[in-house]
C-alpha positions in Angstrom: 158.7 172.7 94.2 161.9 171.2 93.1 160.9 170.6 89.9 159.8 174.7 89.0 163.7 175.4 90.6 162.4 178.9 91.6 161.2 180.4 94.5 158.2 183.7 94.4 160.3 184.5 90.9 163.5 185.3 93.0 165.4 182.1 94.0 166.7 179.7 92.0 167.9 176.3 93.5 170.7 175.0 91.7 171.9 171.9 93.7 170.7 170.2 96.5 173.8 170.0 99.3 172.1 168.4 102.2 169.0 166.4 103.5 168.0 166.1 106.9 165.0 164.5 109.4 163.0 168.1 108.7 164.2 169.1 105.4 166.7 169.8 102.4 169.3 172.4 101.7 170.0 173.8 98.3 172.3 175.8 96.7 170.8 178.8 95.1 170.9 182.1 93.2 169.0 185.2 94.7 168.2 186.5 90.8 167.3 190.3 92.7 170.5 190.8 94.2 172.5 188.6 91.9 174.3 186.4 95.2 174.7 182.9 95.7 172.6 181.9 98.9 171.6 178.9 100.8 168.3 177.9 100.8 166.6 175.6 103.9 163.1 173.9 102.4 161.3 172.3 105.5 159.2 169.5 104.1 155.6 169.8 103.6 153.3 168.0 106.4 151.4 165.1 105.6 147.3 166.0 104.9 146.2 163.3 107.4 147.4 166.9 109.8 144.7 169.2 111.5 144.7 172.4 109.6 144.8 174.0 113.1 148.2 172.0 113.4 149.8 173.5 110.4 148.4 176.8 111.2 150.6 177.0 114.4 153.1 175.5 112.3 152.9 178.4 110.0 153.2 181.3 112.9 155.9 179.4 114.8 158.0 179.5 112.2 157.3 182.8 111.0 158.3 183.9 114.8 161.5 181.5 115.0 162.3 182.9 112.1 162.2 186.2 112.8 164.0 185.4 115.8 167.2 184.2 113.7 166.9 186.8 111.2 167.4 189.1 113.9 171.2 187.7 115.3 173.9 188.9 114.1 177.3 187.5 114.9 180.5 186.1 113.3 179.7 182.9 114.6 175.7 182.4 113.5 175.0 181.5 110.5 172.6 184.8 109.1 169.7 184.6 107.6 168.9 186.8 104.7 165.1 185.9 104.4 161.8 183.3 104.9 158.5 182.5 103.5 156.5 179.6 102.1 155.7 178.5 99.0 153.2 175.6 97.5 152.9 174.9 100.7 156.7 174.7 101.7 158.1 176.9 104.1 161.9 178.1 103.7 165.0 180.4 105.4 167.0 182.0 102.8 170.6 182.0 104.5 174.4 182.7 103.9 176.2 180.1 101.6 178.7 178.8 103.4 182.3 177.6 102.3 183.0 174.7 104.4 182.5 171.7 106.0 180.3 170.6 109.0 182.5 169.3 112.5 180.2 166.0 112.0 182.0 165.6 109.1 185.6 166.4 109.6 185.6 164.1 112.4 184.4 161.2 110.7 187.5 162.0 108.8 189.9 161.5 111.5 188.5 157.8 112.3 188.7 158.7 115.9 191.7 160.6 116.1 190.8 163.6 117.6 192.1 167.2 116.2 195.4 169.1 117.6 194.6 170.8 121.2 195.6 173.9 119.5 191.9 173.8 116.8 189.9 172.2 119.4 190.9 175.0 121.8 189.9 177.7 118.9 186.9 176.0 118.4 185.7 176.0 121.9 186.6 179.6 122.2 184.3 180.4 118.7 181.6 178.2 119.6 181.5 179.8 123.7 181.4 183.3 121.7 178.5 182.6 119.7 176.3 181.0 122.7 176.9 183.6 124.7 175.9 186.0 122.1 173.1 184.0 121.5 171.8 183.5 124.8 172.0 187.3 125.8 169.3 187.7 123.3 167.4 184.8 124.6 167.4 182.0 122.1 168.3 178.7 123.1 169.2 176.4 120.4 168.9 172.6 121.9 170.1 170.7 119.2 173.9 171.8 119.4 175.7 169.0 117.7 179.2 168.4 115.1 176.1 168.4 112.6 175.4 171.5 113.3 178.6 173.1 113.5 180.7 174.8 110.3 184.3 174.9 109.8 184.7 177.8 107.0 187.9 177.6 104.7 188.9 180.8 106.5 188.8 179.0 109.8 185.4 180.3 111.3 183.1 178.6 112.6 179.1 179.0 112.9 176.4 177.3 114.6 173.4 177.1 112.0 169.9 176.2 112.4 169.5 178.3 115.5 165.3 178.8 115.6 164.9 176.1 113.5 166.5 173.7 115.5 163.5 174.9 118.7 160.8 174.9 116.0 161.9 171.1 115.5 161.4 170.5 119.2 158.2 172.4 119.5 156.2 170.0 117.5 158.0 166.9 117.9 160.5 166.1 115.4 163.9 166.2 117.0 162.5 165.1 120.9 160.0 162.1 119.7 160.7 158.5 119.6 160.0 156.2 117.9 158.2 153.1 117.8 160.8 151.3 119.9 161.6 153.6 122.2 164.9 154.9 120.9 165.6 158.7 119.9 165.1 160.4 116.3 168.4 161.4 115.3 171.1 161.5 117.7 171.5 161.2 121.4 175.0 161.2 121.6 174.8 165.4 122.7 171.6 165.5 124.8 171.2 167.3 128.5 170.1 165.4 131.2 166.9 167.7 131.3 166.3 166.9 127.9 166.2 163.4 128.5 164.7 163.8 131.4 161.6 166.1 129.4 162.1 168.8 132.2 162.4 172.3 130.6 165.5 173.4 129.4 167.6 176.5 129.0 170.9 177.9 128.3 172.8 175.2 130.1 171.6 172.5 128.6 173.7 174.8 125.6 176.3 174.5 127.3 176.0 170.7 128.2 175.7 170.0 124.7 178.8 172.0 124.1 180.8 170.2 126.4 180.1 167.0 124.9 180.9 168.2 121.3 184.4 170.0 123.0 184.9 165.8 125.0 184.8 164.7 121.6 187.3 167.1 120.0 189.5 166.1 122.8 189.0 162.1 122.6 188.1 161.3 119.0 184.4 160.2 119.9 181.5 161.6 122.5 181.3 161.2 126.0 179.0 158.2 126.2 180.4 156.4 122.9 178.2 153.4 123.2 176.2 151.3 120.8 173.1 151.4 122.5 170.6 154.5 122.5 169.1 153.6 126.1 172.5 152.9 127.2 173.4 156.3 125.8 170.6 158.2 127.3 171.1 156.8 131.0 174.9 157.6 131.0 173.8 161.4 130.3 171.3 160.8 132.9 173.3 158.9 135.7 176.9 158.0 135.1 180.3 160.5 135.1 182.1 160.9 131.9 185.5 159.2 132.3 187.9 162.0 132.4 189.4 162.4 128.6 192.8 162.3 130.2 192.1 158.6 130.5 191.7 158.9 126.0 194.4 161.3 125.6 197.3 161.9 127.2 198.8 165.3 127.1 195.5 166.6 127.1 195.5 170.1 129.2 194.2 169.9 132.9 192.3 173.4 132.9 190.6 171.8 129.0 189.8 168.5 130.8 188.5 170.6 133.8 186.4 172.7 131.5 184.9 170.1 129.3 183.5 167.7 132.3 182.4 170.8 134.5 180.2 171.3 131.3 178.9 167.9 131.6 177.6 168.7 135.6 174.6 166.6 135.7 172.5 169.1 137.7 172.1 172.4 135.3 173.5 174.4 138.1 176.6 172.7 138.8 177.8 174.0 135.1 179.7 177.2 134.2 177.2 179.4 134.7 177.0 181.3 131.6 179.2 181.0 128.3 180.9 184.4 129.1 181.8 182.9 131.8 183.2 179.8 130.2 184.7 181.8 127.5 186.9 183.9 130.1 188.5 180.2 131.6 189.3 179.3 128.1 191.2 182.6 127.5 192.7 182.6 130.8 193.5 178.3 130.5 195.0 178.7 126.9 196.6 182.2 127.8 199.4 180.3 130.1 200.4 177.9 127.8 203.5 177.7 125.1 201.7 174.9 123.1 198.7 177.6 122.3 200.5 178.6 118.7 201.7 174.5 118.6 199.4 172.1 117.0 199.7 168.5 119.2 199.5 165.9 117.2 198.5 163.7 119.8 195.9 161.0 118.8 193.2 158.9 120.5 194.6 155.6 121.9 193.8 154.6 125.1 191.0 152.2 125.4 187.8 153.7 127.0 185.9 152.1 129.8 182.6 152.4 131.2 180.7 153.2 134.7 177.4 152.4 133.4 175.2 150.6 135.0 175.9 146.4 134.0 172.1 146.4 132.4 173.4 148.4 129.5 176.5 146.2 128.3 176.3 143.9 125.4 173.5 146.3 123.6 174.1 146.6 120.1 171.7 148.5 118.7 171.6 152.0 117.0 174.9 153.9 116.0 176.7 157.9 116.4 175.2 160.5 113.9 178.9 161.3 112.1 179.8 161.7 108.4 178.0 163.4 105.4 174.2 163.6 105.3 172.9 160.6 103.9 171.9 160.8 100.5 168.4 159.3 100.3 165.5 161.1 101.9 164.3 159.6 105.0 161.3 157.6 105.1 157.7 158.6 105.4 156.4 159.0 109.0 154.0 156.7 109.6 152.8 158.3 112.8 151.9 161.4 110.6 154.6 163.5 110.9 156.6 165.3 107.7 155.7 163.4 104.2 159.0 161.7 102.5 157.6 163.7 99.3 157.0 167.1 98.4 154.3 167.3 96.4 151.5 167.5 98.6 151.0 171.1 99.4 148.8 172.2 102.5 145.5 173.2 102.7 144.7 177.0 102.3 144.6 179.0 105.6 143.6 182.4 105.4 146.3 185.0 105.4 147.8 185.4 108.9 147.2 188.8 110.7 150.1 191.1 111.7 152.0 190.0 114.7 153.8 192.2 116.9 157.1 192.3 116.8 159.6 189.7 117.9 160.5 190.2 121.9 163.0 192.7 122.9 166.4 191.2 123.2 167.2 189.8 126.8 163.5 189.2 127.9 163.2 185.9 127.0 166.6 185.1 128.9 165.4 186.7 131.8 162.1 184.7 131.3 163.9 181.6 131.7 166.0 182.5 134.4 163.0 182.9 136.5 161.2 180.2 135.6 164.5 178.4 137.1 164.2 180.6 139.7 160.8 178.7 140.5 162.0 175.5 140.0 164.0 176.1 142.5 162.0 177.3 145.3 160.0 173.7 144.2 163.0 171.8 144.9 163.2 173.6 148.2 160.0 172.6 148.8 158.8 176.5 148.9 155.7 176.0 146.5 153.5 178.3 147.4 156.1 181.0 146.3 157.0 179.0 143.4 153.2 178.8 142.0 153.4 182.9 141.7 156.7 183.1 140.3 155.6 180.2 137.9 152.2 181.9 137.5 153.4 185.5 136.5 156.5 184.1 133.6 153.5 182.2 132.7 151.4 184.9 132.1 154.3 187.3 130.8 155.4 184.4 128.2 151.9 184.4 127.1 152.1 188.3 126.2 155.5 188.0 123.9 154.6 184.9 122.8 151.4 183.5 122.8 149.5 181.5 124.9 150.2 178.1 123.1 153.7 178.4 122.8 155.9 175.6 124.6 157.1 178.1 126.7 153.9 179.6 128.7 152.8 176.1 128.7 155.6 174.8 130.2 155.2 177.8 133.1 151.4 177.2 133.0 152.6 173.1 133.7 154.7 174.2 136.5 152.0 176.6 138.0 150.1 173.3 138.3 152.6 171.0 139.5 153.5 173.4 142.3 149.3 173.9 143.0 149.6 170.5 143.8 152.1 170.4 146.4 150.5 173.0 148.3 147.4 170.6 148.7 145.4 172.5 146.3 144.2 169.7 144.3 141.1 171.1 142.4 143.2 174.2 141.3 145.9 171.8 139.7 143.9 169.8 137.8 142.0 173.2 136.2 145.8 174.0 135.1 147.3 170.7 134.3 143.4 170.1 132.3 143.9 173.6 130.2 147.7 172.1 129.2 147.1 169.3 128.5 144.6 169.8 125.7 146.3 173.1 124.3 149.2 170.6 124.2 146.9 168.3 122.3 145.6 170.9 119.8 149.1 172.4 118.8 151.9 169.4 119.5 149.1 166.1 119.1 147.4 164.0 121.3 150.3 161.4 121.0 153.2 164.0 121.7 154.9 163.5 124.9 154.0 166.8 126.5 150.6 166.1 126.2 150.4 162.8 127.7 152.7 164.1 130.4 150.2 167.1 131.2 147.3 164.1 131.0 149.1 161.8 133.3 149.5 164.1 136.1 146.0 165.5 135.8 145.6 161.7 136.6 147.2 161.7 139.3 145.7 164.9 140.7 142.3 163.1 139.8 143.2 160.6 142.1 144.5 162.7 145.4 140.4 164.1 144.6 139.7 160.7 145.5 137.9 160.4 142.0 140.1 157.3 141.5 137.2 156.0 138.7 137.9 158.6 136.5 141.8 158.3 137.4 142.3 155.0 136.5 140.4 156.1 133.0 142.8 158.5 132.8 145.7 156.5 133.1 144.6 153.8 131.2 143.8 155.9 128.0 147.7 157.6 129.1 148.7 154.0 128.7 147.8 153.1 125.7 148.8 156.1 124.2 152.3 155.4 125.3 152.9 151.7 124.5 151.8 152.5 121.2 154.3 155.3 120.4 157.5 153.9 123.0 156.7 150.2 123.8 155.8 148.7 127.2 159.1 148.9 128.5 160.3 152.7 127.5 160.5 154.4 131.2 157.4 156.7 130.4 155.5 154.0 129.9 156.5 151.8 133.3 155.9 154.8 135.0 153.0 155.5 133.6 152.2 151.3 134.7 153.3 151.9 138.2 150.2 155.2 137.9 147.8 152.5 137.6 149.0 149.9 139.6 148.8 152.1 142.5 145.5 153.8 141.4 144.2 150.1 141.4 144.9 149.6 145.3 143.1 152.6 145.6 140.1 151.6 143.9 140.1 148.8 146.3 141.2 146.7 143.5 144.3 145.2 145.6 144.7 142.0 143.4 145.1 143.9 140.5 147.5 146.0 142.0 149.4 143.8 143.2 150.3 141.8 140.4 150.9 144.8 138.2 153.1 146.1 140.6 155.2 143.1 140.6 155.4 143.0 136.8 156.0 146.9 136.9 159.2 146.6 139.2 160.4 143.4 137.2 160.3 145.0 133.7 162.1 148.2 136.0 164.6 145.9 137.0 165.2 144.8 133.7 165.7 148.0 131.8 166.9 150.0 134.9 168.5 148.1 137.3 167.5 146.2 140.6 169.1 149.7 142.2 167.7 151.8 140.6 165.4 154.4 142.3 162.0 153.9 139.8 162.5 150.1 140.3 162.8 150.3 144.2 159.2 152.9 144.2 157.9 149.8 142.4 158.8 147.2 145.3 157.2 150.0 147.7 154.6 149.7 145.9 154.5 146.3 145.8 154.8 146.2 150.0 151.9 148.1 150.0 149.7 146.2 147.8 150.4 143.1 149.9 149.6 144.9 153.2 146.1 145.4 151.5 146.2 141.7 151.0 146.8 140.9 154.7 149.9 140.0 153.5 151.6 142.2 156.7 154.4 139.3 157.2 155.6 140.1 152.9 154.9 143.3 153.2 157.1 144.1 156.0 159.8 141.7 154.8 159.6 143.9 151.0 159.9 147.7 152.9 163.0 146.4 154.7 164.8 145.3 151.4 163.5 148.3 150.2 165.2 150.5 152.6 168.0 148.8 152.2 168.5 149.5 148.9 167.7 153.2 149.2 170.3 153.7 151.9 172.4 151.9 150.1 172.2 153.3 146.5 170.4 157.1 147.9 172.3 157.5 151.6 170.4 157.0 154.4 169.4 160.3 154.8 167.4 160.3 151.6 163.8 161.0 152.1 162.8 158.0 150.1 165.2 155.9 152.7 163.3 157.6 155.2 159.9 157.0 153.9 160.6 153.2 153.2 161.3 153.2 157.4 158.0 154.7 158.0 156.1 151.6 156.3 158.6 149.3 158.2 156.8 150.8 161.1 153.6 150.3 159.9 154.0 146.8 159.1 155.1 146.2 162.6 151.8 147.7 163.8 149.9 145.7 161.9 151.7 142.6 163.1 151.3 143.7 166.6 154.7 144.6 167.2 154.1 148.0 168.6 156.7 148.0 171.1 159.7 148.2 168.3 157.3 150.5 165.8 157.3 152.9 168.8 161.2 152.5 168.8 161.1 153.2 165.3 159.2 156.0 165.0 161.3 157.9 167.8 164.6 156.9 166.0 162.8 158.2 162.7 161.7 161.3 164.5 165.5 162.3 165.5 166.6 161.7 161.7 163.7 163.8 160.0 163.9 166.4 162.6 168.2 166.7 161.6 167.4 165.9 157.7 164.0 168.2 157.0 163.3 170.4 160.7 160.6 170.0 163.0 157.8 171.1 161.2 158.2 169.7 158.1 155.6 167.2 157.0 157.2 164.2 156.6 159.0 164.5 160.5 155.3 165.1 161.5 153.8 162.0 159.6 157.0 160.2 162.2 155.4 161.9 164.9 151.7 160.8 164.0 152.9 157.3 163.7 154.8 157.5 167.2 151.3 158.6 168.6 149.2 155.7 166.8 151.7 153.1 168.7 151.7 155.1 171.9 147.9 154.2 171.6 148.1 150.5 170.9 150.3 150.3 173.7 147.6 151.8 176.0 149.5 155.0 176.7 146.6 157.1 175.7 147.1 160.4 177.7 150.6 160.4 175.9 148.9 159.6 172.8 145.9 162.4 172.7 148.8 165.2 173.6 151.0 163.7 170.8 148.1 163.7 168.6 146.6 167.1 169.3 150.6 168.8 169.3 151.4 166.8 165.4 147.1 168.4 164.5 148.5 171.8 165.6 151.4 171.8 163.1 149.7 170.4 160.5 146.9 172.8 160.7 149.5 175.5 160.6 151.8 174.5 157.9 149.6 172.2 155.9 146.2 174.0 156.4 143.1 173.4 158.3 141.4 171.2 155.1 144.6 169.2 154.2 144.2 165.0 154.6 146.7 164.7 156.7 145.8 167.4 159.3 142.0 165.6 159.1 143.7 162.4 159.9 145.6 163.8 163.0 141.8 165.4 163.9 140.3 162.0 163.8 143.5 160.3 165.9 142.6 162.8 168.4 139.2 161.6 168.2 140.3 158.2 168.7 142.0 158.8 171.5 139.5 160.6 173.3 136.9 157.6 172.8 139.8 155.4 174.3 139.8 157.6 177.5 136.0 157.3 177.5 135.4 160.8 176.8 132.7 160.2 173.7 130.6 163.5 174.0 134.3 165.6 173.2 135.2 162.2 170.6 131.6 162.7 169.0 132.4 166.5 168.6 135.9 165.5 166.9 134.8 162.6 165.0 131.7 165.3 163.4 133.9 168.2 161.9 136.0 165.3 160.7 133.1 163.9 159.0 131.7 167.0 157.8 135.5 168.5 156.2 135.7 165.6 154.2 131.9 165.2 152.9 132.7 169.2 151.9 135.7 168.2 150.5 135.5 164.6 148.9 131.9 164.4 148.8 129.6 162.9 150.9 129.8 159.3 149.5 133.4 159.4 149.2 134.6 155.9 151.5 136.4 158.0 153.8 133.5 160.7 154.3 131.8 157.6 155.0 133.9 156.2 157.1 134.0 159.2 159.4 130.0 159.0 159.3 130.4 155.5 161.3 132.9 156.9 163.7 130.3 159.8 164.4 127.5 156.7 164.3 130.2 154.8 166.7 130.2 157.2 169.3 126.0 157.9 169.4 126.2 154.5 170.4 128.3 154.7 173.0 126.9 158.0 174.3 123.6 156.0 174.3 121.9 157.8 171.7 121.1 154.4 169.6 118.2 155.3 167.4 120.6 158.7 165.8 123.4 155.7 165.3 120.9 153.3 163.5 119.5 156.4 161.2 123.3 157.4 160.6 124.3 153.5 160.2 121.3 153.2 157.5 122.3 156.1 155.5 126.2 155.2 155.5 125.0 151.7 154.0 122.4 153.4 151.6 125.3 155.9 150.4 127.5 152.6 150.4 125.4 150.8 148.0 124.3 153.5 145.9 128.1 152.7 144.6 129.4 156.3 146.3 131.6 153.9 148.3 133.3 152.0 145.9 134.9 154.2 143.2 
């Protein structure tokens, strides 16, 4: 295309002014209206690409486009038209006189700009996002790249649309090979690090690291490293910009680092909301009209974790665009030419209309609103809120857009939590491979949808086809992040602790062990991931016999957590439970008893009395009541802890089973088998419905109900129900 220099007869490029990761800018002439325009060419896709890949290519950026075309404020860059041509799809947009913030910094060699222009800048910039916003587009890719200074001193945010389309199919959220981020992680969210969804705030986050860097001469986490980048966004407080600059307004500095909350909600909550603190900040002060001249001298310091110092790798995204085109993607991804057109699609049919303006805001904002009730642990509300912006994103958008896929993933996460296992993996299955069709099979949605279809897969019990699962997860991961990227050790610790499922405890253990070493290493011995890897690692050596380890490992574990979470934390809490079943297992029931009441007391303060992890405290005070010989105490405890379970976790839930079968137990104990056998049966008979009839603990419910024939006298019904448990047993039901 560069070579004809005109576009469908009507634009001529004159001079190419910029070259990025998904395309080039030219200069051009619109020969119709006789006006000087700028002219975005997004390069062509490689023709190792599905067809079906560049189709949705095609209508997501005919929609994003649309989008853009549509906003119309002083402070967006507008865009006057878009098509495609041989194969290359472009935005005709405003030519604009100026420079880019990425650049103008570079030129102050870390000496920040005068309060007084970083102030107007803010101010500009909140304007346009919350402009922006009302109407439902996020941009997430707000950077000093992205950012214009005009001659006449306004500034615009360009690529808004494009910038999404990028993230959509991969190009500004993938990493590479080594684990490290395309472009520029110096102005990433914590969600978007994290791969949760993200909306408006994570705007505003990215804001507040550009306005940090306007204050200081250089971005909040100025570091060489891009891991060491990503986990201060993640993990560690900016240091104030007070300690950079002195003279630096209180109500700025109080501005820029509320925009850098960690937690989305901790942030201003809007940017008409941050736009009325600037105005009332600036409002109070004589230096508004005064340009400081103040520069950056201080030396900066840094609260990040000791793992990340002496890194040296990777650098900050300032100055001009580079002048050479980037290199080919060897993954598939855009060509480094443009002269391979792609392959003929049929004409698109006509779409409706773009969204009206403020739907897809309010979208978002209830999709929040479901994560929310999730992290309140309300998730059967939070499957129909997540279930209806699902289906609503689905009707303005499409069902393959990242969006309803995103509230379909959520649906499925939350059917999970409720127990309803077989549900989750339908939706988490359907995600995952329209994630596969449209982003790849290699994009990190898709593996992320695949993974926890895994782990669904193995709550089934169908721990075969989990550990294929994972391992194909695995593979897919080292390949495009390395063993060490977090995805992939967490994707490791899947399979190490599918492994001790499959009864393959050896195995489990010594991946665990490697798992929480290589966590240690790139995370920190403190570090919550690393210390669910040591669990992990208790737990495979209690499989082992190895009670006297295990129980050592859960104590340093809980340690850690109450040192580094509080010891309130649930995962503090949890890590106390196993201490109490190690003791059991060692025979030291007499101090798991005291445990368990001491754990009782703090679940009951932290979660309430019925929640399920203060009744999995109460089940385990009733198990050690038992091995005590307190039995009568132990059958009312156990039948009390069945009650709630049945009530708040349903009738078919594991856990409410295995407080059926403790009361079972302790009715045999008390000699009452004919009531035991009764128990011990509907046991048996939810989990053959539920697992299958060969499932090992179907099975083992079968030789509890075998158990008490015998004991009731009934010996020839126990040896038929013994010889079909071992038939079922070696058929190979038993051993998946």
């Amino acid at each position: 295309m560069a070579d004809t220099r005109l576009i469908h007869s009507r634009y001529r490029l004159l001079e190419l002014i910029g070259r990025g990761g998904m395309g080039e800018v030219w200069a051009a002439r619109d020969e119709s209206l006789g006006r000087r325009v700028a002219v975005k060419c997004l390069k062509p896709l490689g023709p190792q690409r599905d067809p079906s890949f560049a189709r949705v290519l095609r209508e997501r950026f005919r929609r994003e486009a649309r989008v853009a075309a549509a906003l119309q404020h002083r402070g967006v860059t507008v865009v006057h038209d878009f098509g495609e041509y041989e194969g290359v799809l472009y935005l005709v947009m405003e030519l604009l006189d100026g420079r880019n913030l990425s650049q103008v910094l570079a030129d102050g060699k870390g000496h920040p700009p005068p309060v007084a222009k970083a102030v107007d800048i803010a101010e500009q910039l909140a304007s346009a996002l919350a402009y922006t916003h009302e109407q439902g587009i996020v941009h997430r890719d707000l950077k000093p790249a992205n950012i214009m200074l005009l001659a006449d001193g306004t500034v615009k945010i360009l690529d808004f649309g494009i910038a999404r389309l990028g993230a959509d199919i991969g190009f500004t959220t993938r990493l590479t090979g080594t684990g490290i981020a395309m472009g520029t992680p110096h102005y990433m969210s914590p969600e978007q690090i994290g791969g949760s969804p993200v909306d408006h705030r994570s705007d505003l986050y990215s804001l507040g690291c550009v306005l940090y860097e306007l204050a200081t001469g250089a971005p909040p986490f100025d570091l060489d490293d891009a891991w060491a980048i990503l986990v201060g966004h993640r993990d560690t407080p900016p240091v104030p910009p007070s300690a950079s600059r002195t003279g630096l307004p209180r109500y700025f500095e109080r501005i820029v680092l509320d925009l850098l909350a960690k937690e989305p909600g901790e942030r201003p909550a809007d940017a008409r909301v941050l736009m009325r603190r600037l105005a009332e900040g600036h409002g109070q002060l004589p230096w508004r009209a005064v340009a400081s001249t103040q520069a950056y001298t201080a030396p900066r310091t840094s609260a990040l974790p000791s793992w990340t110092r002496g890194m040296s790798t990777g650098h900050k995204a300032v100055g001009a665009v580079p002048p050479d085109p980037a290199p080919p993607d060897p993954d598939g991804g855009l060509t480094g030419t443009w002269t391979t057109p792609l392959p003929p699609v049929p004409p698109a049919p006509d779409r409706p209309p773009p969204p009206p303006p403020g739907l897809l805001a309010e979208l978002g904002r209830r999709h929040e609103d479901g994560l929310d009730l999730g992290r309140r642990e309300r998730w059967a509300e939070a499957v129909e809120v997540h279930r209806a912006v699902a289906a609503e994103r689905a009707q303005v958008l499409g069902a393959d857009h990242p969006d309803t896929l995103a509230g379909q993933y959520e649906v499925a996460f939350a059917l999970s939590r409720t127990g309803r296992a077989a549900d989750a993996l339908r939706e988490f299955s359907q995600v995952a491979e329209a994630r596969g069709r449209t982003l790849g099979p290699g994009h990190p949605d898709t593996l992320d949808a695949r993974q926890e279809a895994a782990y669904v897969l193995g709550s089934l019990g169908r721990h075969q086809e989990a550990h294929e699962a994972y391992a194909s997860v695995l593979a897919a991961r080292e390949r495009a992040l390395g063993p060490y990227h977090p995805a992939t050790l967490r994707c490791r610790h899947n399979l190490a602790f599918n492994l001790s499922r499959l009864g393959r405890a050896g195995e489990a253990y010594r991946m665990a062990v490697e798992v929480a070493r290589d966590r240690a290493r790139v995370l920190g011995a403190g570090h919550p991931d690393t210390l669910v890897s040591r669990y992990e690692v208790a737990y495979t050596l209690g499989q082992l016999g190895r009670w006297g380890e295990a129980l050592e490992t859960c104590r340093e574990v809980a340690a850690a957590r109450a040192a580094v979470l509080g010891a309130d934390h649930p995962d503090t809490l949890a890590a106390r439970y196993e201490i109490g079943i190690g003791l059991g297992r060692l025979g030291r029931s007499a101090e798991a008893l005291e445990l368990y009441r001491v754990l009782v007391d703090d679940r009951t303060r932290a979660d309430g009395p019925h929640h399920p992890e203060t009744l999995r405290a109460r089940h385990g005070l009733g198990v050690n009541l038992g091995r005590l010989g307190h039995w009568a105490r132990a059958l009312s405890e156990a039948r009390e802890v069945h009650a709630l379970r049945e009530r708040v976790l349903g009738p078919d839930h594991r856990d409410t089973l295995v407080s059926r079968r403790e009361i079972a137990v302790a009715l045999g104990w008390l000699r009452r088998w004919a009531e035991a056998l009764a128990v011990y049966r509907q046991v048996a008979d939810a989990r053959a419905r539920l697992l299958g009839a060969d499932h090992p603990d179907a099975l083992t419910s079968r030789n509890d109900e075998a158990h008490c024939l015998e004991q009731l006298g009934r010996r020839d019904e126990a040896v038929a129900l013994y010889r079909r448990v071992a038939a079922l047993r070696q058929r190979g039901g038993g051993s998946r």
